[in-house]
N, C-alpha and C positions, 0 to 999 in steps of 0.2 A: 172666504179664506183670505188670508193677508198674504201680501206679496213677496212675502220671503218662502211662503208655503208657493204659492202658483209658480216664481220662479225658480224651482224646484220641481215641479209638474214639467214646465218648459223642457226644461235639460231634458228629463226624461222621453220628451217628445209630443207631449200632452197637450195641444191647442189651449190657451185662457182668453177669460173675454173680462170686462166687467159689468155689472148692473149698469152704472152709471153711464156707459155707452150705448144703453138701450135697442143692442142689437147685435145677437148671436152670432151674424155673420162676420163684426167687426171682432178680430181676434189675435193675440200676438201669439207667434210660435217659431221653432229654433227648424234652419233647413235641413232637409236631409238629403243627402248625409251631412253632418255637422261635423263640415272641413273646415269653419271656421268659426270663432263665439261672437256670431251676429246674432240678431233676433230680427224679426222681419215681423209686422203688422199685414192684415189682408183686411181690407176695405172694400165697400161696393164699387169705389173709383181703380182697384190695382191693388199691388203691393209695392211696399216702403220698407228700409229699414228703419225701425224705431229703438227708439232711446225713452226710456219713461222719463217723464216729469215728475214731479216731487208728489205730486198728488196723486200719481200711480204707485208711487212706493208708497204712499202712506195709508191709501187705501185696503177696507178688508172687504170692497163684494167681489173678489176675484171667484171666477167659477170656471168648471170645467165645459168647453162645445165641443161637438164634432167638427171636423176639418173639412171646409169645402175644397173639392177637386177643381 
Protein backbone atom coordinates (compact mmCIF):
# COMPACT_ATOMS: atom_id res chain seq x y z
CA UNK A 1 0.00 0.00 0.00
CA UNK A 2 1.25 3.57 -0.49
CA UNK A 3 1.70 5.91 2.18
CA UNK A 4 -1.13 8.20 1.95
CA UNK A 5 -3.19 4.79 2.52
CA UNK A 6 -0.90 3.49 5.78
CA UNK A 7 -0.97 7.06 7.02
CA UNK A 8 -4.44 6.64 7.27
CA UNK A 9 -4.25 3.22 8.96
CA UNK A 10 -1.96 5.33 11.52
CA UNK A 11 -4.59 7.87 12.55
CA UNK A 12 -6.75 5.03 12.91
CA UNK A 13 -4.28 3.49 15.22
CA UNK A 14 -3.05 0.80 12.98
CA UNK A 15 0.91 -0.15 13.55
CA UNK A 16 2.69 0.10 9.56
CA UNK A 17 5.95 -1.22 8.79
CA UNK A 18 7.73 -1.39 5.48
CA UNK A 19 9.16 -4.27 3.20
CA UNK A 20 12.01 -2.37 2.80
CA UNK A 21 12.88 -2.36 6.63
CA UNK A 22 13.12 -5.84 6.64
CA UNK A 23 11.69 -6.25 9.86
CA UNK A 24 8.25 -6.49 11.43
CA UNK A 25 9.17 -5.29 14.61
CA UNK A 26 10.45 -1.83 13.12
CA UNK A 27 7.13 -0.05 12.92
CA UNK A 28 5.69 3.57 12.92
CA UNK A 29 2.49 4.29 14.92
CA UNK A 30 0.26 7.34 16.50
CA UNK A 31 0.31 7.25 20.64
CA UNK A 32 -2.42 6.51 22.41
CA UNK A 33 -4.29 8.26 23.41
CA UNK A 34 -3.55 10.60 20.55
CA UNK A 35 -3.30 14.02 22.60
CA UNK A 36 -1.03 15.11 20.19
CA UNK A 37 -0.38 14.59 15.95
CA UNK A 38 3.14 12.94 16.62
CA UNK A 39 3.95 9.64 15.24
CA UNK A 40 6.59 7.79 17.01
CA UNK A 41 8.79 4.87 15.32
CA UNK A 42 9.54 1.44 17.58
CA UNK A 43 12.86 -0.14 16.88
CA UNK A 44 14.76 -3.03 18.50
CA UNK A 45 17.01 0.02 19.95
CA UNK A 46 13.66 2.07 21.67
CA UNK A 47 11.36 4.53 20.48
CA UNK A 48 11.69 7.75 18.54
CA UNK A 49 9.63 10.32 17.11
CA UNK A 50 9.68 10.11 13.41
CA UNK A 51 9.25 12.26 10.69
CA UNK A 52 9.28 10.18 7.12
CA UNK A 53 11.78 10.87 4.65
CA UNK A 54 10.79 11.44 1.11
CA UNK A 55 11.42 7.89 0.37
CA UNK A 56 8.86 6.93 3.03
CA UNK A 57 6.30 9.09 1.38
CA UNK A 58 6.96 7.74 -1.80
CA UNK A 59 7.06 4.35 -1.21
CA UNK A 60 4.08 1.70 -1.83
CA UNK A 61 5.38 -1.67 0.39
CA UNK A 62 3.75 -0.14 3.34
CA UNK A 63 1.98 -3.03 5.30
CA UNK A 64 0.00 -3.77 8.20
CA UNK A 65 2.05 -5.57 11.91
CA UNK A 66 0.88 -6.30 15.07
CA UNK A 67 2.04 -3.87 17.80
CA UNK A 68 4.63 -5.08 20.17
CA UNK A 69 3.98 -4.43 23.95
Amino acid sequence: MNFSQALDRIKWGQPMSREAWNNPRVYVYRPNPPSEDTLRIRTDAGEALWSPLPTDVMADDWLDVPRIN
